[in-house]
C-alpha positions in Angstrom: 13.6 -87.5 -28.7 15.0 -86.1 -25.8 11.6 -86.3 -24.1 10.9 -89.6 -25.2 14.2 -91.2 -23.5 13.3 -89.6 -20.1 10.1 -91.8 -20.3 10.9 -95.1 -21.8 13.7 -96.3 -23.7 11.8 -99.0 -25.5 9.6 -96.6 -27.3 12.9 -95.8 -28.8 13.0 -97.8 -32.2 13.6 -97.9 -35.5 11.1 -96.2 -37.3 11.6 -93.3 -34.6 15.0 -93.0 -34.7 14.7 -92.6 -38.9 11.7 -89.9 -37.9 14.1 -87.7 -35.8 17.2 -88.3 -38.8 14.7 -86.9 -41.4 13.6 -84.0 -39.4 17.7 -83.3 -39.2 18.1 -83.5 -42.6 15.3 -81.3 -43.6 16.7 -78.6 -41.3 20.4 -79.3 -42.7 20.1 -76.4 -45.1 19.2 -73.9 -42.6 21.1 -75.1 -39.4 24.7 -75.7 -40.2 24.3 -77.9 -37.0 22.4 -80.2 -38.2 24.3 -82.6 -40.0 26.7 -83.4 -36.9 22.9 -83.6 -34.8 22.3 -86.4 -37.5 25.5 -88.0 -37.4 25.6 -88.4 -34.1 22.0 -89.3 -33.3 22.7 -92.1 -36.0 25.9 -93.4 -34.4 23.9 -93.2 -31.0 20.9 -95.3 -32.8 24.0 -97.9 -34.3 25.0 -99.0 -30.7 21.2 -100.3 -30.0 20.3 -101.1 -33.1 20.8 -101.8 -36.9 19.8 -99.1 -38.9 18.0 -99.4 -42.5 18.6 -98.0 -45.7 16.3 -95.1 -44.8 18.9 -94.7 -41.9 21.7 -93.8 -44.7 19.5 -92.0 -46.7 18.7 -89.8 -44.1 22.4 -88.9 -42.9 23.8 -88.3 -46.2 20.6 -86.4 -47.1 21.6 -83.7 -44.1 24.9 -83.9 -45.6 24.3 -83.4 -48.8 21.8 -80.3 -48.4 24.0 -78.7 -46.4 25.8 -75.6 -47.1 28.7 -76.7 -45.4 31.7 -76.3 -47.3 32.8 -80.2 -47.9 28.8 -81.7 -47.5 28.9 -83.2 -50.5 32.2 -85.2 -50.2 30.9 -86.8 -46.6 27.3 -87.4 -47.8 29.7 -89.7 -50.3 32.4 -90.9 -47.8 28.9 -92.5 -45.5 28.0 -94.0 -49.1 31.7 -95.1 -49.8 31.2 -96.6 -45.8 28.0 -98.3 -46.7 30.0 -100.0 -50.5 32.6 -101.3 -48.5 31.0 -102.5 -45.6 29.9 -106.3 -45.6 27.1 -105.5 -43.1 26.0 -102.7 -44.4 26.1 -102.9 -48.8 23.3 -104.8 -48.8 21.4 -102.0 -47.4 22.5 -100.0 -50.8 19.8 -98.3 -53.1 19.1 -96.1 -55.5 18.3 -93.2 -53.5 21.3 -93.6 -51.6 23.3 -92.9 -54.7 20.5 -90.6 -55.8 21.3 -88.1 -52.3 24.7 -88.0 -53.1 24.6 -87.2 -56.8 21.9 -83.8 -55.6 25.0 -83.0 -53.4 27.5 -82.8 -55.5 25.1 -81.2 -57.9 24.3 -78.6 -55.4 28.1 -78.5 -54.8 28.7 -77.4 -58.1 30.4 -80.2 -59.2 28.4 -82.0 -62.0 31.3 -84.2 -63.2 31.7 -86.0 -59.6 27.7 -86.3 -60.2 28.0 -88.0 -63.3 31.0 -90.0 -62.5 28.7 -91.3 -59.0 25.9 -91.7 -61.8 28.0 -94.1 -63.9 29.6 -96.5 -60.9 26.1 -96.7 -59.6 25.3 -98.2 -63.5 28.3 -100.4 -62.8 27.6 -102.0 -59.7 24.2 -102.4 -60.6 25.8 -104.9 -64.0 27.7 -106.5 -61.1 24.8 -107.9 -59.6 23.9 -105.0 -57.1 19.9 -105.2 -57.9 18.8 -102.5 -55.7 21.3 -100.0 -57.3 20.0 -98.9 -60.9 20.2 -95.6 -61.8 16.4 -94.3 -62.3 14.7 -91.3 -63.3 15.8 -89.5 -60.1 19.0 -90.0 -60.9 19.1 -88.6 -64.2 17.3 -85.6 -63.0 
C-alpha cells in the first residue's frame, strides 16, 4: 500500500483498499496491532471513498479475531455504527452479523452470540432483506 501511494494515487481504489483490510484482518489474531492498522486504513479509505459491505466485513473481522481483550464488543459497536447509520445500513448483510456473532463466540460469550443471532432474525422480518440469519450463522 505504502508503495503503491508513492507511485500513483489513483491505482488506490476500492477493491485495493478491501485487499489490504483483509490482509489486516487475517493477521489480527497474531498481531495485536492489527486491528487499529485496519481501523485506521478504513477511516483513511472513508475520506476518498465509500466503502462496501466487504469494507465492514473486513474491520470487524480484525476485530473480532483478535485476542484483544474487548474485540468482540467493537467488532459490534462498527456493526451497531453501520444499523444506525442512514448511509451506511443499507450496506448490512449477513456476514456482517455472521463476524460479529464468531467474536463473541470466540469471546466466550455465547449468549451475546445468540442474542446478535436473534435481532439479526428481527430486522431481517422488518424488511432488512440482506440480513437473514443463514447457515453460517447458526454454526
Amino acid at each position: 500500500l505504502n508503495r503503491r501511494r508513492g507511485h500513483n494515487d489513483q491505482d488506490l481504489d476500492l477493491q485495493f483498499y478491501n485487499a489490504c483490510l483483509r490482509v489486516l484482518a487475517k493477521c489480527s489474531p497474531y498481531d495485536d496491532n492489527a486491528p487499529d492498522r485496519a481501523e485506521k486504513l478504513f477511516q483513511e479509505m472513508s475520506t476518498v471513498m465509500s466503502p462496501d459491505s466487504a469494507s465492514f466485513v473486513s474491520i470487524m473481522h480484525a476485530w473480532a479475531s483478535s485476542r484483544l481483550p474487548g474485540s468482540a464488543e467493537r467488532a459490534q459497536a462498527i456493526l451497531e455504527n453501520m444499523i444506525e447509520s442512514s448511509q451506511h445500513n443499507s450496506k448490512l448483510d449477513s456476514s456482517c452479523f455472521n463476524v460479529c456473532i464468531d467474536g463473541w463466540a470466540k469471546e466466550g460469550s455465547p449468549e451475546k452470540a445468540e442474542e446478535l443471532l436473534w435481532r439479526m432474525h428481527r430486522l431481517h422480518k422488518q424488511g432488512i432483506p440482506n440480513v437473514q440469519p443463514n447457515q453460517i450463522s447458526f454454526n
